[in-house]
Residue frames as a rotation matrix with the C-alpha (Angstrom) as fourth column:
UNK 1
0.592 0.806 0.000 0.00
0.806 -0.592 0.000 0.00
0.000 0.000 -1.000 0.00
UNK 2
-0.365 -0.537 0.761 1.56
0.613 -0.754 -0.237 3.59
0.701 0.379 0.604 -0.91
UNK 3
-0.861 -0.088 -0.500 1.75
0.464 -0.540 -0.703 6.12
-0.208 -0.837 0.506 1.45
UNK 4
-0.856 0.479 0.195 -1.31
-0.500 -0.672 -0.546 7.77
-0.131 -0.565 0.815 0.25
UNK 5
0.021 0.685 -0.728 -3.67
0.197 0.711 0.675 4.73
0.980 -0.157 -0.120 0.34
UNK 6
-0.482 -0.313 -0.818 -2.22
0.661 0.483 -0.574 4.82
0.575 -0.818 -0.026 3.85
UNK 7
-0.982 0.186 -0.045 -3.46
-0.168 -0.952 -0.256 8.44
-0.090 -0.243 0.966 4.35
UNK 8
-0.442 0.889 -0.122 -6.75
-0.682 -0.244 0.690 7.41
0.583 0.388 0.714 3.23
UNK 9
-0.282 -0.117 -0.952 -6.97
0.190 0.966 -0.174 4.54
0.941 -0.230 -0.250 5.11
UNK 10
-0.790 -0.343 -0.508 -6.20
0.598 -0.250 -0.761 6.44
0.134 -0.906 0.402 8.32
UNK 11
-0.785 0.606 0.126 -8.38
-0.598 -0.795 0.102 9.41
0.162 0.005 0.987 7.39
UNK 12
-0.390 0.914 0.114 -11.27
-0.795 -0.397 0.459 7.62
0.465 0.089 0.881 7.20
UNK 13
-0.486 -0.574 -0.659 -10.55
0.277 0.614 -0.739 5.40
0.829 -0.542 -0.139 10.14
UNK 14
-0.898 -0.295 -0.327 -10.40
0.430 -0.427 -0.796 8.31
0.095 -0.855 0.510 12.20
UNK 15
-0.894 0.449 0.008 -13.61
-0.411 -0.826 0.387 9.27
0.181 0.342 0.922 10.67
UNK 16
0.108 0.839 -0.533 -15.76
-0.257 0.542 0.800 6.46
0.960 0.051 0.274 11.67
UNK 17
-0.398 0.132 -0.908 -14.79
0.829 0.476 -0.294 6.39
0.393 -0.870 -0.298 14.86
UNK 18
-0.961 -0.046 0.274 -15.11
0.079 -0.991 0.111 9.90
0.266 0.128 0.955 15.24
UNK 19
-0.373 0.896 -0.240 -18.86
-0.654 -0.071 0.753 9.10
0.658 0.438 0.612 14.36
UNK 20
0.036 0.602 -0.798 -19.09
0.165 0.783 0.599 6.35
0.986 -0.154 -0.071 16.35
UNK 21
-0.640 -0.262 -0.722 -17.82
0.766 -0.280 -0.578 8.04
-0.051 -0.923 0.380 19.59
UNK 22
-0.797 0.573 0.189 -20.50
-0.602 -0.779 -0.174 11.33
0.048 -0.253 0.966 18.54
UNK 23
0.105 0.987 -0.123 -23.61
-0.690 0.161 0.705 9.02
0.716 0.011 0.698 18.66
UNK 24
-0.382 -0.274 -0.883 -22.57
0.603 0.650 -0.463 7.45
0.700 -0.709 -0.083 21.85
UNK 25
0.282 0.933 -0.225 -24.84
0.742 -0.063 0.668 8.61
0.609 -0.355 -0.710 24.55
UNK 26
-0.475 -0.644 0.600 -23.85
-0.285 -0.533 -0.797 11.58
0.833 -0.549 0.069 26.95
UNK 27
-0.939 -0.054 -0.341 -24.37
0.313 0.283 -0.907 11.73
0.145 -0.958 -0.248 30.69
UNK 28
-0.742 0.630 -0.229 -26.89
-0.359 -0.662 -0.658 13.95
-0.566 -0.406 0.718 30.51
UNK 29
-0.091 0.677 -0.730 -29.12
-0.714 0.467 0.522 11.57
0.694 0.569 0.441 27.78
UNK 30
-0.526 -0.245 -0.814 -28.33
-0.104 0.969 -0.224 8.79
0.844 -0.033 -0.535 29.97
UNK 31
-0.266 0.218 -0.939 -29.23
0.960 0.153 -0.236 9.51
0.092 -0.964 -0.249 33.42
UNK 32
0.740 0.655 0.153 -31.49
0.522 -0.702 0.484 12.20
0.425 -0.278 -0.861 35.17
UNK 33
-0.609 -0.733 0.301 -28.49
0.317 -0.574 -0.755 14.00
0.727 -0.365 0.582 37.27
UNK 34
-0.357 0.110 -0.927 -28.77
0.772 -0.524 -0.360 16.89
-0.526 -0.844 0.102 39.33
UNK 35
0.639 0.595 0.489 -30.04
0.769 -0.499 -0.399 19.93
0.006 0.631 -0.776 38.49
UNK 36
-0.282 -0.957 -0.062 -28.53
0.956 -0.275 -0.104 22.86
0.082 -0.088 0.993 37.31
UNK 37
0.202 0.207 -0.957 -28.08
0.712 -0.702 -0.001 26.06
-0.672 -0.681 -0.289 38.57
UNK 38
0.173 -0.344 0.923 -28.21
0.734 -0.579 -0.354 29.32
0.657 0.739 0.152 36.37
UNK 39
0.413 -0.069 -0.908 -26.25
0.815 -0.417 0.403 31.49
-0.407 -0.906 -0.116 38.68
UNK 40
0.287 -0.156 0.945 -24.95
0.685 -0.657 -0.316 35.39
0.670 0.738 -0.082 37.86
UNK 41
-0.772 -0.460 0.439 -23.11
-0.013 -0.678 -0.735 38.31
0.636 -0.573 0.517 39.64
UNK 42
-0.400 0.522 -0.753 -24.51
0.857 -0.078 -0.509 39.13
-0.325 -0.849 -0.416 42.85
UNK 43
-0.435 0.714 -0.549 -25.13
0.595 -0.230 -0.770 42.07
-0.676 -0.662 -0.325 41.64
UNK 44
-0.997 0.000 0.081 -27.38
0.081 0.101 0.992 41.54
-0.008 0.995 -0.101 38.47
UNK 45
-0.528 0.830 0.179 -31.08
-0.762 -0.370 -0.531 42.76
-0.374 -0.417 0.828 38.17
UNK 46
0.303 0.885 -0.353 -32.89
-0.776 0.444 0.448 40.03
0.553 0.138 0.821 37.75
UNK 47
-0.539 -0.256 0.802 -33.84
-0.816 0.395 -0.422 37.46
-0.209 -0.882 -0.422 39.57
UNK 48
-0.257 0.304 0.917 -35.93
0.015 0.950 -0.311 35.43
-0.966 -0.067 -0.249 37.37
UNK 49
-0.668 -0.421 -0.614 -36.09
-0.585 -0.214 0.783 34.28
-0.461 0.882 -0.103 34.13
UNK 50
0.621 0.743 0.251 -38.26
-0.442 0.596 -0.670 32.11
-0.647 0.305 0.698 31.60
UNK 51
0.042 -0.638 0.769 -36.66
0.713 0.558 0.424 29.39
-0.700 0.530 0.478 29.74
UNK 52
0.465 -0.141 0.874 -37.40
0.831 -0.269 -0.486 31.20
0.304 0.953 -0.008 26.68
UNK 53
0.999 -0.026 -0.027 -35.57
-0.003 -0.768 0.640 34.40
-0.038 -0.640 -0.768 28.34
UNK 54
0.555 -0.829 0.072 -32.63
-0.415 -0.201 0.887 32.43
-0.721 -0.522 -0.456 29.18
UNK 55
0.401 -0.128 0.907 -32.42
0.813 0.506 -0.288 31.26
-0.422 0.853 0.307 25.82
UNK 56
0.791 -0.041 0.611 -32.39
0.462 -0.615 -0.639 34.47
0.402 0.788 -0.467 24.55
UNK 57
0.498 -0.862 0.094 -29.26
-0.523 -0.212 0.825 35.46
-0.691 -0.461 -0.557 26.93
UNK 58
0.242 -0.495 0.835 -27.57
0.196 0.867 0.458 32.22
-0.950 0.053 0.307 25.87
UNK 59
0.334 -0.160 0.929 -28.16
0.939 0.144 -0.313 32.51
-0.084 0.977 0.198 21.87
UNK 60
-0.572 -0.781 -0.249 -27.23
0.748 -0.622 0.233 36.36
-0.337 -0.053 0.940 22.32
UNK 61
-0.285 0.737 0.613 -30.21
0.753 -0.224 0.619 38.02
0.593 0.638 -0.491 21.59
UNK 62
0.815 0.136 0.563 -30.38
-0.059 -0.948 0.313 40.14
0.576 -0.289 -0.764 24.49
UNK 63
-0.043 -0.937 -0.347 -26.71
0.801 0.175 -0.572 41.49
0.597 -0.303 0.743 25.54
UNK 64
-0.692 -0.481 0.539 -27.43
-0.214 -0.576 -0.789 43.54
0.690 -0.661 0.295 28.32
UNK 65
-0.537 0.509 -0.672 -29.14
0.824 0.486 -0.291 43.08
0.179 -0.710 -0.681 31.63
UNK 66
0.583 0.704 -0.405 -30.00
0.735 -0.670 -0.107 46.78
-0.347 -0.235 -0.908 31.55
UNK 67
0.966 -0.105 0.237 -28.76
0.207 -0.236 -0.949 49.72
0.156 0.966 -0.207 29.50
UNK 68
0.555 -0.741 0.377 -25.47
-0.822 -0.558 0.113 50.06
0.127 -0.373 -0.919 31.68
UNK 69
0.163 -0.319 0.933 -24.72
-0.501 0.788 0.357 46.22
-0.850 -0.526 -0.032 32.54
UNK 70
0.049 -0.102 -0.994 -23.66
-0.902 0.422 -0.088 43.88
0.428 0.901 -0.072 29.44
UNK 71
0.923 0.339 0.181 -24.50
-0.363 0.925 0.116 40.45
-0.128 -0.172 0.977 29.57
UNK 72
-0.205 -0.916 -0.345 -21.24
-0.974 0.225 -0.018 37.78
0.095 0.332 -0.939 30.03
UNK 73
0.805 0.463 -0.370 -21.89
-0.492 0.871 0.020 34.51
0.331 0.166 0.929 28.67
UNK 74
-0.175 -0.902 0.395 -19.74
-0.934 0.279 0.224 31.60
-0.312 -0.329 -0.891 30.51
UNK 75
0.808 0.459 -0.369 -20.13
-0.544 0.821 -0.173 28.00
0.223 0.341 0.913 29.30
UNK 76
0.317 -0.468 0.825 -18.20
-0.460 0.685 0.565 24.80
-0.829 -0.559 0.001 30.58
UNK 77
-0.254 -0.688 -0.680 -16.00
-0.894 -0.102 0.437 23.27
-0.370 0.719 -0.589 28.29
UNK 78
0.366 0.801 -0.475 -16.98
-0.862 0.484 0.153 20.47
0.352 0.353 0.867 26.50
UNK 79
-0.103 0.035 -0.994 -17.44
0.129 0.991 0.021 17.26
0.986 -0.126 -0.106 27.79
UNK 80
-0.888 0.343 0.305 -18.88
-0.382 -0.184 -0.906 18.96
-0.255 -0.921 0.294 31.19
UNK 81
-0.280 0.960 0.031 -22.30
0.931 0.279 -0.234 17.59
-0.234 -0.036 -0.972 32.25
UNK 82
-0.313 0.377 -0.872 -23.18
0.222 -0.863 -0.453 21.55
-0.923 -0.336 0.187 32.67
UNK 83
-0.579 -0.129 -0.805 -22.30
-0.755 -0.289 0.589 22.20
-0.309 0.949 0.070 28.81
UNK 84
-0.882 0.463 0.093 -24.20
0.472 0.863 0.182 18.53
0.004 0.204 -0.979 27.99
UNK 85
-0.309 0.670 -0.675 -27.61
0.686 -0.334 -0.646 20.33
-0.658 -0.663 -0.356 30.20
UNK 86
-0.302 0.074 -0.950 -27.02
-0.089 -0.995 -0.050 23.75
-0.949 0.070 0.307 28.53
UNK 87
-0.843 -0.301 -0.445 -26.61
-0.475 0.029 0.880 22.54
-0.252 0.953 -0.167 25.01
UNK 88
-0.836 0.547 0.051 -29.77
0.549 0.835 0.034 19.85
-0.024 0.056 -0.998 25.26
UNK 89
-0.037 0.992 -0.124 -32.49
0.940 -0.007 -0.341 21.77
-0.339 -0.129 -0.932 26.96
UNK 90
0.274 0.465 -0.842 -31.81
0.220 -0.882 -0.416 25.42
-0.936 -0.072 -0.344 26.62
UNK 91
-0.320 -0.336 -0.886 -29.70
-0.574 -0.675 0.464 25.89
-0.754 0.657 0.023 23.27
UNK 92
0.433 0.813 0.390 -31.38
-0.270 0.530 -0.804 22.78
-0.860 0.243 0.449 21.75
UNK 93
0.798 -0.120 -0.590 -28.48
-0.511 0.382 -0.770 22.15
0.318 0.916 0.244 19.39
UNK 94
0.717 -0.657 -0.234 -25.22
0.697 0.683 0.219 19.60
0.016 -0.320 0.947 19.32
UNK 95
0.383 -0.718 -0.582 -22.13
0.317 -0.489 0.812 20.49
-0.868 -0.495 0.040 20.08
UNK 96
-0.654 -0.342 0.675 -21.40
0.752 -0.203 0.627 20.92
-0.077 0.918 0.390 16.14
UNK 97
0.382 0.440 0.813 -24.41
0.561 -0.809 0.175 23.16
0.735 0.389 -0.556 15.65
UNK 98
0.909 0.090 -0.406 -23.45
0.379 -0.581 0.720 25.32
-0.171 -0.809 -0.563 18.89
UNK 99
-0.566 -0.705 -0.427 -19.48
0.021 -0.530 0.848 26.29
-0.824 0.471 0.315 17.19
UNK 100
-0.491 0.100 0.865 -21.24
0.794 -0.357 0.492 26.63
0.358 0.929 0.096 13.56
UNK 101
0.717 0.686 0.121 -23.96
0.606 -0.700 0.377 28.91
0.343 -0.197 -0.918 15.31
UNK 102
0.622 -0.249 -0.742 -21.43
0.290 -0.807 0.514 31.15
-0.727 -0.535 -0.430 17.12
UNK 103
-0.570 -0.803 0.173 -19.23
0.528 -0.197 0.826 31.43
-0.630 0.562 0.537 14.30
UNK 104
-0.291 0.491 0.821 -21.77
0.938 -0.023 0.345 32.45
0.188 0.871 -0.454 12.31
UNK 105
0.708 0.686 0.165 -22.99
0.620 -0.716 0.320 35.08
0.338 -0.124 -0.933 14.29
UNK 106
0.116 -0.921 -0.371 -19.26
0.542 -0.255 0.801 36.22
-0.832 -0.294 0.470 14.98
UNK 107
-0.519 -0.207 0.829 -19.20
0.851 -0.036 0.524 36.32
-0.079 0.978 0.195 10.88
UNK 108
0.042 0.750 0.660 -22.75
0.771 -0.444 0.456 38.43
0.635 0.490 -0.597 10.60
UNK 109
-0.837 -0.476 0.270 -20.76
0.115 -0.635 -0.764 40.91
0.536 -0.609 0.586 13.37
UNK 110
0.536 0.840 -0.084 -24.52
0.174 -0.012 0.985 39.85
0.826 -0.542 -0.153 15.64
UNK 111
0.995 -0.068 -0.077 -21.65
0.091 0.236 0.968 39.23
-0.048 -0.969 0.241 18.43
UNK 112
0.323 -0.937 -0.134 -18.13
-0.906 -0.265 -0.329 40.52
0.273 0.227 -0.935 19.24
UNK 113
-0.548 -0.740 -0.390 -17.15
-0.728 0.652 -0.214 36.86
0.412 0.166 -0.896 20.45
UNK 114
-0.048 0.705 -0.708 -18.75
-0.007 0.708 0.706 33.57
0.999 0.039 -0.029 21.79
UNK 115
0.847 0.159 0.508 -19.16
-0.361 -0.531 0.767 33.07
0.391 -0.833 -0.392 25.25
UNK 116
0.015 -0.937 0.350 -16.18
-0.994 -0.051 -0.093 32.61
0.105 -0.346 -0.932 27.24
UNK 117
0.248 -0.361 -0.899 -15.07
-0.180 0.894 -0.409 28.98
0.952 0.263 0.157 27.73
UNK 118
0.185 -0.399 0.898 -14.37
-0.981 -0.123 0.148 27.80
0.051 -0.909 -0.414 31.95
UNK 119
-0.158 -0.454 -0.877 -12.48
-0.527 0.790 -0.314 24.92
0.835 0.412 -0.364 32.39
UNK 120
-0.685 0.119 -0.719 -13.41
0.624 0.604 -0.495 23.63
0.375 -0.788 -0.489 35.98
UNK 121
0.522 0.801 -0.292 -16.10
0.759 -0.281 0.587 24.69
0.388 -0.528 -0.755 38.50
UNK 122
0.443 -0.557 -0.703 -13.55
0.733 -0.227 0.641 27.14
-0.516 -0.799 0.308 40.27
UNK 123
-0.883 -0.371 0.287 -12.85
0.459 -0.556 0.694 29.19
-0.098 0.744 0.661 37.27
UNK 124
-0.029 0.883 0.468 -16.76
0.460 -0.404 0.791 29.38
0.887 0.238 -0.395 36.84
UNK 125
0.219 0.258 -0.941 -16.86
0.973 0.012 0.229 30.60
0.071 -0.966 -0.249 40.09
UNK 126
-0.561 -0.677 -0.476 -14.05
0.610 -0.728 0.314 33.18
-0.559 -0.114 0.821 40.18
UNK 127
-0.834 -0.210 0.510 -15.48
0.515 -0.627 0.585 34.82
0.197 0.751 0.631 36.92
UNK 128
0.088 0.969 0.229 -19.23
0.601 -0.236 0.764 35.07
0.795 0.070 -0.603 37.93
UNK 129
0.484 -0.011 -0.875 -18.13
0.854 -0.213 0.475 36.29
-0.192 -0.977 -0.094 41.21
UNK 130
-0.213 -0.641 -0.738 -15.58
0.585 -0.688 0.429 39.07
-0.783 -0.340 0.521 39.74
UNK 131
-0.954 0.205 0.220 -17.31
0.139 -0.346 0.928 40.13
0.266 0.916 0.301 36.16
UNK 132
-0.721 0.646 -0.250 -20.35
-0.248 -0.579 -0.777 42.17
-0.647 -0.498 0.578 36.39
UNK 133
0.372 0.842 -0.391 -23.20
-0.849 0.138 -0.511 40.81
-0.376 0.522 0.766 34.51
UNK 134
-0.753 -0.655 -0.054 -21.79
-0.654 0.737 0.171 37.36
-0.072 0.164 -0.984 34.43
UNK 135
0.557 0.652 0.515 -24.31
-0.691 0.707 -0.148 34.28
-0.461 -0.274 0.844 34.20
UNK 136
-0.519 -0.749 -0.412 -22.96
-0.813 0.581 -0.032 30.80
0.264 0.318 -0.911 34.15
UNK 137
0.276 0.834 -0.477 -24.33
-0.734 0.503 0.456 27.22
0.621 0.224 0.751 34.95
UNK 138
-0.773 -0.633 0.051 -23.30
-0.573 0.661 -0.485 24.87
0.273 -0.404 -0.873 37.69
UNK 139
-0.209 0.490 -0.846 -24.46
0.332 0.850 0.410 21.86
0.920 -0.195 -0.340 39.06
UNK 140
0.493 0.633 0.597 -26.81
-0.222 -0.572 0.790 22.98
0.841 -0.522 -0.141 42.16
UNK 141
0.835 -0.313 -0.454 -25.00
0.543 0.608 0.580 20.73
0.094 -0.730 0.677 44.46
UNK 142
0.143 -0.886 -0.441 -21.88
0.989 0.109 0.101 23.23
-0.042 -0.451 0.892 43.97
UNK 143
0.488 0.155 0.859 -23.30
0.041 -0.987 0.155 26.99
0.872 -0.040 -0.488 44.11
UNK 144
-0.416 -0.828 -0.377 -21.04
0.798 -0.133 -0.588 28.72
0.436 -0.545 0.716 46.47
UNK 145
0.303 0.448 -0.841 -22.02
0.779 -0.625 -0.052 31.31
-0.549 -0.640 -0.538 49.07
UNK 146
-0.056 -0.205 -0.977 -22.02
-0.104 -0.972 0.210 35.01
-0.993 0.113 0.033 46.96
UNK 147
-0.972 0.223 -0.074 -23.48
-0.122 -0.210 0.970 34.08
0.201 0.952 0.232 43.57
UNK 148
-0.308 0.923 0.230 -27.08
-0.767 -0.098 -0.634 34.55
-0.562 -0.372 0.739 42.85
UNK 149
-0.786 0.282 0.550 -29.25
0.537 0.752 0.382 31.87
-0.306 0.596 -0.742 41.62
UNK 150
-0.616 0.670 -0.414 -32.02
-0.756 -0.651 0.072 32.46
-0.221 0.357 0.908 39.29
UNK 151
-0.191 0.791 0.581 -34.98
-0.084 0.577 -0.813 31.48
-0.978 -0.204 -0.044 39.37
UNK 152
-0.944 0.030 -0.329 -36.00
-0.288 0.413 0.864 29.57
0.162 0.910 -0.381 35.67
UNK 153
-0.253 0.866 -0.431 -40.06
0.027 0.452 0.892 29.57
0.967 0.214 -0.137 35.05
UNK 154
0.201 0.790 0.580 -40.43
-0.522 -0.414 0.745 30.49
0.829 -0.452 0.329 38.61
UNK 155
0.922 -0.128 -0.365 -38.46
0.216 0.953 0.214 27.47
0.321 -0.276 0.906 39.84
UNK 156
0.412 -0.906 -0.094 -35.34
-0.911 -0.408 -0.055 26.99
0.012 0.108 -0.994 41.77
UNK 157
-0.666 -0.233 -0.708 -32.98
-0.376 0.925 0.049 23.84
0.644 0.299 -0.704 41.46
UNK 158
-0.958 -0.059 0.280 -34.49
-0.281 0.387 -0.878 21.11
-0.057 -0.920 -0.388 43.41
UNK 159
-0.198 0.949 0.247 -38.16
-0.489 0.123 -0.863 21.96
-0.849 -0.291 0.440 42.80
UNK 160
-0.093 0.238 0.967 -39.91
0.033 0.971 -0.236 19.60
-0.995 0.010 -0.098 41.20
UNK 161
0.767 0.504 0.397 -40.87
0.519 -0.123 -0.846 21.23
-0.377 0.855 -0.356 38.05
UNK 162
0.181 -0.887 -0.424 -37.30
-0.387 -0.460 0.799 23.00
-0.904 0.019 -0.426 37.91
UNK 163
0.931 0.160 -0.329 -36.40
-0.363 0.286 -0.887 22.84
-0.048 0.945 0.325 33.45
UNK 164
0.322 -0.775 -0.544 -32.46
-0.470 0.368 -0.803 21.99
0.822 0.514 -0.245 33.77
UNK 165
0.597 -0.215 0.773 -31.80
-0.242 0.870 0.429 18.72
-0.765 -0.443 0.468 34.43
């Protein structure tokens, strides 16, 4: 076999697993979890939100909390349960449509950049805690003392009818 049989070979190896590792179930298809927390500077005006609401934060449709405060989007890096949660119920697309969608709107100049990237709980922390108008997503079980939680549909984690699981 010549070196670029081999190349092809390889390439399209890497390409069926690829596939076969993206239709492999996440945590968050699999099992019910915890719930998650949409949590934001302490001191952000609002205090509740409707799903459709925090969509429209999320997809960038409304970038300020009020005409002085500018929304900061934070999102867990992939392969977090949070990012799984965030991407399922509220942005409703995979993890391919969610980088075509932000490029795009990067491209159509809708947004000056996507939302920031946090690589551990403790990073999400720090930033919501030190960036005004921050909102971010954690698993309820680790909100820390000095971020607010928002209420989603009226709900906080825990209750029964509560939308991110």
């Amino acid at each position: 076999m010549n070196a670029t049989n081999k190349r092809i070979v390889a390439l399209l190896w890497t390409i069926f697993w690829l596939f076969t590792l993206s239709q492999w179930p996440s945590s968050a298809q699999t099992t019910r979890g915890d719930d998650i927390a949409v949590v934001v500077h302490p001191d952000t005006p609002v205090d509740d939100l409707s799903l459709a609401e925090v969509r429209k934060v999320l997809l960038g449709e409304r970038q300020y909390w009020n005409s002085k405060l500018p929304v900061v989007l934070l999102i867990r890096a992939p392969v977090a349960r949070e990012r799984d949660v965030v991407l399922r119920v509220i942005y409703q697309m995979t993890e391919t449509q969610f980088k075509q969608f932000w490029v795009a709107k990067i491209f159509r100049a809708e947004a000056a950049s996507p939302p920031k990237i946090v690589y551990s709980n403790d990073m999400q922390y720090e930033l919501v805690s030190a960036l005004p108008g921050a909102i971010a997503f954690v698993d309820a079980h680790n909100v820390r003392p000095g971020l607010k939680v928002l209420r989603v549909d009226g709900h906080l984690p825990g209750d029964h009818d509560y939308a991110l699981r």
